[in-house]
ZAVEXDREN-551062 format. One record per residue: x, y negated, z negated of N, C-alpha, C, O, CB in turn; residue in three letters. Coordinates in steps of 0.001 Angstrom, whole numbers, plus 500000, padded with zeros to 6 digits. Glycine has a CB too. Layout:
<rs>
XYZXYZXYZXYZXYZALA
...
</rs>
This chain:
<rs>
699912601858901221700849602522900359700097603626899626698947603506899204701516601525899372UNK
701132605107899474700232605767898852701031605816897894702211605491898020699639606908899350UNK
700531606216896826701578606728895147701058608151895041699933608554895336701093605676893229UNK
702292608969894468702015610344894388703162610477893636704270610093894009701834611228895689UNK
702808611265892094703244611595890802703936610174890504705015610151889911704246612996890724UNK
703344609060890893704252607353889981705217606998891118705790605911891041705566607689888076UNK
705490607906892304706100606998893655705734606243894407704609606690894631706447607447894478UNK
705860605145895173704942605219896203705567605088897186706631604473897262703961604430896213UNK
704882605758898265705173605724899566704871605090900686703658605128900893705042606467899814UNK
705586604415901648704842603297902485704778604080904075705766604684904490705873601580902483UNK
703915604015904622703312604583905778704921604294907072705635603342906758701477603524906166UNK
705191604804907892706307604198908389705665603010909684706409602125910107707400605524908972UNK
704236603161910188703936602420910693703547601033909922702666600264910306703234602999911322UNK
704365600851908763704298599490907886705588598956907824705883597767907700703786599668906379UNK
706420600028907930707848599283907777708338598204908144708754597201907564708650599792908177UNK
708194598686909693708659597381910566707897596597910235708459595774909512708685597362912033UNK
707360596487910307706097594959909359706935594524908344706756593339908060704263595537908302UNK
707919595178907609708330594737906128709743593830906811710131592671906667708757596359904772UNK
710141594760907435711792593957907420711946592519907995711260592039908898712928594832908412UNK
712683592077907505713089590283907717713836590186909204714848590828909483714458589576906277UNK
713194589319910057714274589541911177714937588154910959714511587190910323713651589846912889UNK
716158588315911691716522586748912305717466586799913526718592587283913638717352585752911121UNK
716589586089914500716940585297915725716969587106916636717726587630917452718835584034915545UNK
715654587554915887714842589041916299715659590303916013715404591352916604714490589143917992UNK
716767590195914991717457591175914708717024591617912990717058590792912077718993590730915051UNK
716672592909912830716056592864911379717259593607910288718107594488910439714397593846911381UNK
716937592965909437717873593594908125717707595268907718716725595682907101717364592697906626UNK
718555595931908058718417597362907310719723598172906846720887597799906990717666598345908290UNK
719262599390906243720713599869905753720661601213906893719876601970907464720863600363903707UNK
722333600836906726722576602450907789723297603091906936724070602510906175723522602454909442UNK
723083604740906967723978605726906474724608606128907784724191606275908933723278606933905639UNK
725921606266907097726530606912908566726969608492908164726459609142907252728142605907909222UNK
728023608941909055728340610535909092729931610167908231730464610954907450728452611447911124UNK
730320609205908492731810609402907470732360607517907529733422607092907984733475610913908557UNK
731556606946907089731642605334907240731314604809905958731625603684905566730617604667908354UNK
730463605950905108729603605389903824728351604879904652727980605287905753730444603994902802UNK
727593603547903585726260602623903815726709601394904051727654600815903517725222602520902622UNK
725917600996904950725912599612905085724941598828905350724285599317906270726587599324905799UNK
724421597619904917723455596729904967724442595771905706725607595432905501722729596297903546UNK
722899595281907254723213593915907767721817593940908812720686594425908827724986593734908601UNK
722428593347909394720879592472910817721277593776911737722396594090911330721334590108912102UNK
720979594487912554720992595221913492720874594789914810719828594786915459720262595946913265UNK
722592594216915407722618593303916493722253594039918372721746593576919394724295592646916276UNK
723117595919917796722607596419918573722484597962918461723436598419917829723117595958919498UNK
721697598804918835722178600090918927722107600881920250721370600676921214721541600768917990UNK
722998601785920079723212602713921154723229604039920787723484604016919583724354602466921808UNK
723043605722921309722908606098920974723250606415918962722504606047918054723027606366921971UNK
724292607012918849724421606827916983725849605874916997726808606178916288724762608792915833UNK
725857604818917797726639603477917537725561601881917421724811601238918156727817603362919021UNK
725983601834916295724942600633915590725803599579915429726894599940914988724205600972914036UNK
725662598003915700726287597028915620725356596216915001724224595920915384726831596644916733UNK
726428595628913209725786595041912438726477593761912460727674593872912726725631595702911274UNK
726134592782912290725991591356911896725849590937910402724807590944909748724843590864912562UNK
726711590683910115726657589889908146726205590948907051725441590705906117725148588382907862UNK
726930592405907383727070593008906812728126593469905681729337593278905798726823593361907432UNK
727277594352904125728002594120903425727811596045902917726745596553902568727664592654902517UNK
729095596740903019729016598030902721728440597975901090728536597086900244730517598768902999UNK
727757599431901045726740599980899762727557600759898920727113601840898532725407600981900211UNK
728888600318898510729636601383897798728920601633896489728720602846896423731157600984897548UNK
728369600919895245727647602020894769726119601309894207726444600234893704728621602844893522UNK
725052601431894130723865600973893567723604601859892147724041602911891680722662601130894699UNK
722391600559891632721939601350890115720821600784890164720739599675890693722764601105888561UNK
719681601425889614718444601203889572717207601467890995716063601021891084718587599878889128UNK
717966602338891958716829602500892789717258604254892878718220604574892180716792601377894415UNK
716753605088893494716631606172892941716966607103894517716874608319894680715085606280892052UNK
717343606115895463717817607010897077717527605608897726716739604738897355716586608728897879UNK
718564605640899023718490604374899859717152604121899810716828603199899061719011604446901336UNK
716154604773900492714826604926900615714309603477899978714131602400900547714304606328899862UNK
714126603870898519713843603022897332714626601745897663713998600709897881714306603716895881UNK
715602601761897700716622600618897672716420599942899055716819598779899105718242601153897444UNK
715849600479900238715578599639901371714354598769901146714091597635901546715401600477902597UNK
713476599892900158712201598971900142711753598106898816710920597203898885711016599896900449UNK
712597598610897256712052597643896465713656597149895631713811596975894423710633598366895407UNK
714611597022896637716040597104896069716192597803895117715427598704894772716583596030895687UNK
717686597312894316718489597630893035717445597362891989716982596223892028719904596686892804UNK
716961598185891038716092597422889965718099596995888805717943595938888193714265599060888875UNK
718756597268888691719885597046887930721198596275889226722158596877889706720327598774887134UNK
720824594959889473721894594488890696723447593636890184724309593000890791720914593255891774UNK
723152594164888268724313593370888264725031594221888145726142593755887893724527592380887418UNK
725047595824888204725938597070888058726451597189889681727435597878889949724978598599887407UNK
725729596489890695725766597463891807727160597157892273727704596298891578724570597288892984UNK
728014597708893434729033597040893835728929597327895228728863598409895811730276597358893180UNK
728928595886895751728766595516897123729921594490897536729838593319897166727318594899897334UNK
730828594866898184731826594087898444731178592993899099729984592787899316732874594716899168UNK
732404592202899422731897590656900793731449591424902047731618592505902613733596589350901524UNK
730748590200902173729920590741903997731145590091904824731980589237904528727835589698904658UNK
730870590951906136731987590760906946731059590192908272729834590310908304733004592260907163UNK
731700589686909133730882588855909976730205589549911240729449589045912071731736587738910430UNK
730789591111911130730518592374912166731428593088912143732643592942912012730320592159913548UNK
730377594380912366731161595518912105730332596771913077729103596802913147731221595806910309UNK
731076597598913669730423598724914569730347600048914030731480600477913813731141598893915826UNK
729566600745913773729370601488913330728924603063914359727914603181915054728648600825912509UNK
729945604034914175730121605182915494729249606221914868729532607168915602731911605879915891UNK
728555606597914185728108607788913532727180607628912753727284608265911705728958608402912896UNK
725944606759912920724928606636912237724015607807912238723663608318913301724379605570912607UNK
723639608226911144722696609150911034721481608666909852721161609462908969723485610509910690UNK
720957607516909924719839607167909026719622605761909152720609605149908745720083607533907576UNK
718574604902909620718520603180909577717162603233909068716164603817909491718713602155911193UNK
717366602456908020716065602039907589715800600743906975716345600328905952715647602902906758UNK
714782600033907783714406598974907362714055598429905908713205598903905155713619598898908007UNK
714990597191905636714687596497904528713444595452904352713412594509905143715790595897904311UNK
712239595579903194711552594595902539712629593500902750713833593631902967711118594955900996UNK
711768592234902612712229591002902505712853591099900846713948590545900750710955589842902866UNK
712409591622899731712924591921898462714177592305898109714927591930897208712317592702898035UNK
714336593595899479715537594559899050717153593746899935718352594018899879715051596569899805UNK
716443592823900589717722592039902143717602590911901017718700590360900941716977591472904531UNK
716819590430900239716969588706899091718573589653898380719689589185898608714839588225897128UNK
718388591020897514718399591428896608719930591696896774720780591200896034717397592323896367UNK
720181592495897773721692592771898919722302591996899100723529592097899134721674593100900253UNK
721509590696899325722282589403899863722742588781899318723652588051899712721865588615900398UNK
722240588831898064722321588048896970723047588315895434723252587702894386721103587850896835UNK
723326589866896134724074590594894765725779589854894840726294589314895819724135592801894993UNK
726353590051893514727349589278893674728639590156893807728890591200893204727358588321892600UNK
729482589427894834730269589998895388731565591074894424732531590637893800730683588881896161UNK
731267592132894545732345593409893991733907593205894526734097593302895738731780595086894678UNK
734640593021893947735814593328893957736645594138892988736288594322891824736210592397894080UNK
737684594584893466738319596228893114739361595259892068740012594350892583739318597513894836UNK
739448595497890753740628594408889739741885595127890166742981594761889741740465594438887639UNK
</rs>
């Protein structure tokens, strides 16, 4: 990891080292082109069509400062964030960004409590 002006930055040949897999599928968030974000396991991809597993859309976070941050040291504020229920799969046609989650930031996602609209 390097830090530069109080950031730090993690090498990308570390990433994949970071993210949590299960049953070899790893946790990350995708930005798409008109879908919003979404966090889940990454069951498959194809060109910019991504198929997630126990995913839960990123409608809004507080305390991390760009997905970036939020893939790797989560929400530092997770009781503001609003993350609806995870859905059991979902396909995604227009990905333009996947990036692997720390085991911290997939506890943090997973574990935030479920947003609903009053």
């Amino acid at each position: 990891m390097i830090t530069i002006n109080g950031v730090d930055y993690i090498p990308a040949s570390e990433v994949g080292a970071m993210a949590e897999k299960t049953d070899g599928m790893v946790y990350c968030i995708i930005r798409t082109y008109s879908a919003g974000v979404h966090a889940g396991f990454v069951k498959r991809r194809e060109g910019k069509e991504v198929e997630l597993v126990n995913s839960r859309r990123i409608w809004y976070w507080d305390g991390a400062a760009s997905l970036s941050e939020l893939a790797t040291k989560g929400a530092g504020k997770p009781q503001n964030c609003k993350f609806p229920a995870p859905v059991p799969s979902i396909t995604l046609t227009e990905a333009i960004e996947i990036i692997p989650c720390s085991a911290a930031a997939q506890n943090m996602i997973q574990e935030c409590a479920v947003w609903t609209k009053n």
